[in-house]
N, C-alpha and C positions, 0 to 999 in steps of 0.2 A: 676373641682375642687370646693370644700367645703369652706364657709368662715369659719369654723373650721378650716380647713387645713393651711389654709391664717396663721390663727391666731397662730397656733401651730410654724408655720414655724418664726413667728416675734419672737414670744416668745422663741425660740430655738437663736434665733441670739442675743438677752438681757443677754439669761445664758452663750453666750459662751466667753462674756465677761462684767462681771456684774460690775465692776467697770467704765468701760468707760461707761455704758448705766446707771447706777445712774450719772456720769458727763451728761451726755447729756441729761438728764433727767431734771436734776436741771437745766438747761441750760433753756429749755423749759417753764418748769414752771417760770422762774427768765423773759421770755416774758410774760405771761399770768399776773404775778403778776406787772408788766408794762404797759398793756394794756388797751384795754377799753372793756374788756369780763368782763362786773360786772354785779353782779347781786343783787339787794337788799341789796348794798352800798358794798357787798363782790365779790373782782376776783372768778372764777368761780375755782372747784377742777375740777383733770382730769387724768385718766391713762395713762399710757405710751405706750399702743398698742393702735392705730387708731381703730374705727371702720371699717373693710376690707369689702365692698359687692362686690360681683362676678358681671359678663354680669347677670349673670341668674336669680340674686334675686331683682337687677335693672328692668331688664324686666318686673317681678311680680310685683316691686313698682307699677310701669307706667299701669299696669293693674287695680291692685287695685286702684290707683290714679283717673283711668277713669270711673273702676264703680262705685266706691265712691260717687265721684262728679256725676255722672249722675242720681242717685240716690237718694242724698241730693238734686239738684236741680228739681227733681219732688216733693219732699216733701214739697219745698217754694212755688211753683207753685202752688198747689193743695191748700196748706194752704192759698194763696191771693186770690185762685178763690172762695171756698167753702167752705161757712156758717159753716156749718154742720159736715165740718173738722177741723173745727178751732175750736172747742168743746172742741175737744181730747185735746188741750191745754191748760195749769193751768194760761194764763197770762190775767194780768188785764185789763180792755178795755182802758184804759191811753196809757198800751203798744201794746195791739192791735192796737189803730187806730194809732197808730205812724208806726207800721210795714206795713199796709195795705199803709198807703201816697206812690203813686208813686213816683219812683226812676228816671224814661226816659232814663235807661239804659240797653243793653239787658243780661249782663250778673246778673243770683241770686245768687251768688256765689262767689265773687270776687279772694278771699286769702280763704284758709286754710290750718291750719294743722292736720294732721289726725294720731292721737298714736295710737301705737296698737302692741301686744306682740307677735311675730313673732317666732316662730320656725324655725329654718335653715335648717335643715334636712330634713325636712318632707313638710315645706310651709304653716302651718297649723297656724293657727291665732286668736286672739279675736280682736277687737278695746278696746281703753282705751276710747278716748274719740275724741270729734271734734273740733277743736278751729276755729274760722273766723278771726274776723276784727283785736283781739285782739293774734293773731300769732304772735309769736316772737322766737327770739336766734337764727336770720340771724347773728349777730355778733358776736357772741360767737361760733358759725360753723366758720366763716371767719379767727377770732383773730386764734383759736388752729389752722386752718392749715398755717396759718403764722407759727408760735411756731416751726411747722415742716419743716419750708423750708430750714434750715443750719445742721439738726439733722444729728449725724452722723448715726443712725441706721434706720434711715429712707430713707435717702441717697441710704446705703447699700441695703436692701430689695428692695430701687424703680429701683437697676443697673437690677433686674430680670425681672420687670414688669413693662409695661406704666400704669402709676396712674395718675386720674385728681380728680379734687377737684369739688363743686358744687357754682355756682355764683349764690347768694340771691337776690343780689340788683340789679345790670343792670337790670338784667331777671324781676323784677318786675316792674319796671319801663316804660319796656317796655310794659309789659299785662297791665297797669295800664292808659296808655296812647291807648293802642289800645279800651279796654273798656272805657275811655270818647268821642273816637272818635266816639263811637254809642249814646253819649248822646243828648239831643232833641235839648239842648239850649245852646252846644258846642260852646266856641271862640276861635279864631285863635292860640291864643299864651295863655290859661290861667295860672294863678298864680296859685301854689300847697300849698295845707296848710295839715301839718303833725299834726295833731290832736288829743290830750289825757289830761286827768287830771295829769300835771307834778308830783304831787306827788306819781303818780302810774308811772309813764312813765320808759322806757328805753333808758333815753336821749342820752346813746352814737349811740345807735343802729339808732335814728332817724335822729342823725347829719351824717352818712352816706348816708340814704337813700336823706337827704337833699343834700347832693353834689353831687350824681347818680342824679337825677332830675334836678341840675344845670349844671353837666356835659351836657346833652341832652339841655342845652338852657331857661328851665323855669326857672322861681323865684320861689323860695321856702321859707317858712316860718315853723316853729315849734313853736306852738303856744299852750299854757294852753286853754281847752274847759270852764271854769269857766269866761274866761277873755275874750272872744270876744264879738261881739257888731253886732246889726242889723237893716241895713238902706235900706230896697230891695235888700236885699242881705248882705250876712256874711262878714265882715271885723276884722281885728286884732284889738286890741288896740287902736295900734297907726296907724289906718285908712288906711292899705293894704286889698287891695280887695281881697277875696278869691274866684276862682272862681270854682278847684276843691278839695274836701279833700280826703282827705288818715284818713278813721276814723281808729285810733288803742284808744279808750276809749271802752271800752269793756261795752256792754247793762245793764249789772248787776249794775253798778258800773253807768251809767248814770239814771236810773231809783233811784235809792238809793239817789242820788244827782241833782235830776232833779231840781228842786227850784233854784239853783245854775247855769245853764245853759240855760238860757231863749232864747237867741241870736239863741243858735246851734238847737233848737227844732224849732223854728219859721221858720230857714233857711229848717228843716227836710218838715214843713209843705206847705213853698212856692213852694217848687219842683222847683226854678230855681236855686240851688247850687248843682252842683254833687256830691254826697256824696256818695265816694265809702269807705266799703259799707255800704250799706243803712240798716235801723234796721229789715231789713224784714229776714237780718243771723240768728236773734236770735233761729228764728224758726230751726235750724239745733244744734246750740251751747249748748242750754239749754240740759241737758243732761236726760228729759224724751221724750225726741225724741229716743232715745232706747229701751222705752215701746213700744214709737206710731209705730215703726219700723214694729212692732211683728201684729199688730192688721191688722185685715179682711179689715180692712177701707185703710189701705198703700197697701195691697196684691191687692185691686181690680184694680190701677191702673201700677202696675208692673209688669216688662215680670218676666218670669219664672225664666228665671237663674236670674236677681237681687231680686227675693223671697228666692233663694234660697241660694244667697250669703249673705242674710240677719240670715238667718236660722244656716250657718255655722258660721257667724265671729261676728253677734253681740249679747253680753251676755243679757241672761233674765234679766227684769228689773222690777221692781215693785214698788210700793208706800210702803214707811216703816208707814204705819198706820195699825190700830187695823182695824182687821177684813180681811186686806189684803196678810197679810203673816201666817205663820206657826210659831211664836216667839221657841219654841220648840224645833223644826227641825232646825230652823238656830241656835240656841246658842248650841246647840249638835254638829252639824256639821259647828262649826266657821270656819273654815278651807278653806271652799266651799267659801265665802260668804265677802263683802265689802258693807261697806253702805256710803254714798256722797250724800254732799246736793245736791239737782238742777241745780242750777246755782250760783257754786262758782267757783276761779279756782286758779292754783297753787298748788292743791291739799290741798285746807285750809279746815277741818272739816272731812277729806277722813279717814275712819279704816279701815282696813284690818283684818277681825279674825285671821287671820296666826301670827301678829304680837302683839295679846292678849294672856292673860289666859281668860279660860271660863267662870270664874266671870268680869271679865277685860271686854272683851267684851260684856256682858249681859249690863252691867250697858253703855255702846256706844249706847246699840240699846234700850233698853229704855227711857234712857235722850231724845234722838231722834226722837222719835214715834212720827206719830203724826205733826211734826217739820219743815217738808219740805223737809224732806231726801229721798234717794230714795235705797232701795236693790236691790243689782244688785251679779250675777252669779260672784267668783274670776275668773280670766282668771289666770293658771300660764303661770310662768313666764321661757324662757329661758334663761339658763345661759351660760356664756363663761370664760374662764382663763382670766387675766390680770396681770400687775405689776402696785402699787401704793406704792408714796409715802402717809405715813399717817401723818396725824397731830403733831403729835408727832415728828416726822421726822425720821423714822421706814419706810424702803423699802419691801414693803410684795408683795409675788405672792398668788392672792387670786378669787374668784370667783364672779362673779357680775352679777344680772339678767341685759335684754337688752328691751327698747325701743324705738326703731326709731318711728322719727315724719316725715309725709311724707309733702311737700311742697307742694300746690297745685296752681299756678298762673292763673286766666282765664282757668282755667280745664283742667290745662297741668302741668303733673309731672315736676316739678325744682331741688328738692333736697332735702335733710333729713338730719335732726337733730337728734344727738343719744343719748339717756341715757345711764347711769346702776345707778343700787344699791343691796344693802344686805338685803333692807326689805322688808315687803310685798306690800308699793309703794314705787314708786319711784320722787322723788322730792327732791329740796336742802334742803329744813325741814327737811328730813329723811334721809340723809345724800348722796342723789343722787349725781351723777357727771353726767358730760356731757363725751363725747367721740366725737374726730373728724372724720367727715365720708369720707370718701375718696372708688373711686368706682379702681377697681383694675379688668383691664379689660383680665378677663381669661375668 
């Protein structure tokens, strides 16, 4: 069975009684608008058909999941051992030698999450992009399938099929604790420190993963990275020892504010605080690692088939400067074509020509040139049916492109966070929603 079919068959059970499934819809949403699924001080939107994946496209996850990661972790590898590779990289030696500090742990790779635009029919794929330390919307997958556990049409549909849901947090907890267990200068019982500039943070998301870590026994602490302090070693504030951290401060955003942060670099430089993970991600995150992907210099140390999983799933990627594109050919064929900073994320600064007029766009990629932006191949987008309520408070059945984000814990598939949207990205700016993923075992 098709997760189209999945999806048809939900959707058949919404029309055969539309009134109770606007009740139990509003029902749903009236949790979500109760919860702590926020995002960017707003509850998150969301349709009323779950995201459905089969055995079959689970199974592809957990493949793609492993080449992925094995993949990316040749690429850190390669990048900490060799000069000459570290070339190919646009970053400054401030943030080189912070990434090169050993870490005395053996996983390069801790958490990520890996987008990417999926065809269901066929299997056939682009990546969007790769997120590390700074992965998130474990609780916003948790909160919607709460939402779902009283629905009645949810109910109905699970009397035909055994459906389970994906656990973010133990499960991380757990990889999180097996990778300090290989660190050099490991203590018996350390103290965990949840780690990020609160002003950027997703505090409800962290006050769980804080009571998953208290559950298992450690002390946990959620701590602003501005505000800590360093005496041979990282402490809070108010003088709790930290002995491992959980970084979710994302590289961009600490190099930007580094002045601000003097305590958590010195702790980065001492190498006795485990710091998962260490800034040596960045090298996979920044997103001209989709250039370096493509180059003779990544091919000479890869087997075949991940050259050639490279070839299939990740989009051409270019520098948007003069000299290095076809300016021409892209504003003729906008359509083809998205330009993204480097390293931003949230999709802040992202066009998509699909979503311009061809003067609209011209003036994107000019302002940009130059700028740090980078052209990269559009990947489309597949779409599926839905029902949403809209803003307005207007019930529509309408169509929404899909990307699932794959979890990756210690380089083992855990679970997927899903999008949609109506534009050429997808993101709460552009009016994304999430969808709960739920594996529906046919």
């Amino acid at each position: 069975m098709k997760v189209i079919e999945l999806t048809d068959e939900y959707l058949d059970l919404i029309k055969s009684d539309i009134n109770k499934s606007k009740e139990s819809y509003n029902e749903a949403i009236k949790y979500i608008e109760n919860s702590t699924a926020i995002y960017h001080g707003e509850h998150i939107r969301f349709p009323y058909v779950p995201k459905l994946y089969t055995t079959e496209v689970i199974d592809y996850f957990k493949y793609v999941a492993m080449t992925t990661h094995t993949i990316l972790c040749k690429i850190i590898n390669k990048y900490i051992e060799d000069k000459e590779y570290r070339k190919l990289f646009p970053f400054s030696k401030e943030l080189e030698e912070l990434i090169l500090c050993e870490n005395y742990y053996e996983q390069p790779l801790p958490i990520t999450r890996i987008d990417l635009f999926l065809n269901e029919e066929n299997f056939t794929f682009k990546f969007c992009e790769f997120n590390a330390d700074g992965a998130s919307a474990m609780n916003e997958d948790r909160e919607l399938n709460n939402a779902y556990k009283n629905d009645k049409i949810f109910n109905e549909f699970s009397k035909k099929y055994n459906i389970t849901h994906f656990e973010l947090f133990n499960s991380w907890v757990e990889e999180f604790l097996n990778i300090y267990d290989t660190f050099k200068y490991k203590v018996k019982k350390p103290t965990i420190g949840i780690i990020d500039f609160m002003e950027s943070a997703t505090n409800e998301e962290f006050k769980v993963f804080k009571s998953s870590f208290e559950k298992r026994g450690y002390k946990t602490v959620i701590a602003d990275i501005t505000t800590l302090k360093y005496d041979d070693g990282l402490y809070t504030k108010d003088g709790v020892k930290i002995d491992a951290v959980y970084r979710r401060a994302v590289t961009s955003e600490m190099m930007e504010k580094i002045e601000k942060i003097p305590a958590f670099i010195e702790a980065i430089k001492d190498k006795k605080t485990c710091i998962i993970g260490s800034l040596r991600t960045q090298v996979i995150h920044n997103k001209i690692v989709y250039m370096i992907m493509h180059k003779k210099e990544t091919f000479d140390f890869l087997t075949d088939e991940e050259i050639l999983f490279i070839k299939d799933h990740i989009p051409y990627t270019c520098w948007l400067k003069d000299g290095e594109f076809d300016r021409d050919e892209v504003i003729n064929n906008k359509d083809s074509w998205i330009i993204k900073p480097d390293d931003l994320y949230g999709a802040r600064g992202v066009y998509a020509g699909v979503d311009y007029t061809k003067e609209e766009f011209m003036k994107f990629v000019d302002k940009n040139t130059d700028k740090g932006y980078l052209l990269q191949e559009y990947a489309e987008m597949y779409k599926t049916k839905n029902f949403i309520k809209e803003k307005n408070g207007e019930f529509v059945f309408d169509e929404f492109s899909n990307m699932p984000g794959i979890f990756i814990y210690n380089g083992k598939f855990k679970g997927l966070y899903s999008r949609g949207g109506r534009q050429g990205i997808i993101c709460e700016a552009a009016g994304g929603i999430a969808m709960c993923s739920m594996h529906v075992e046919v």
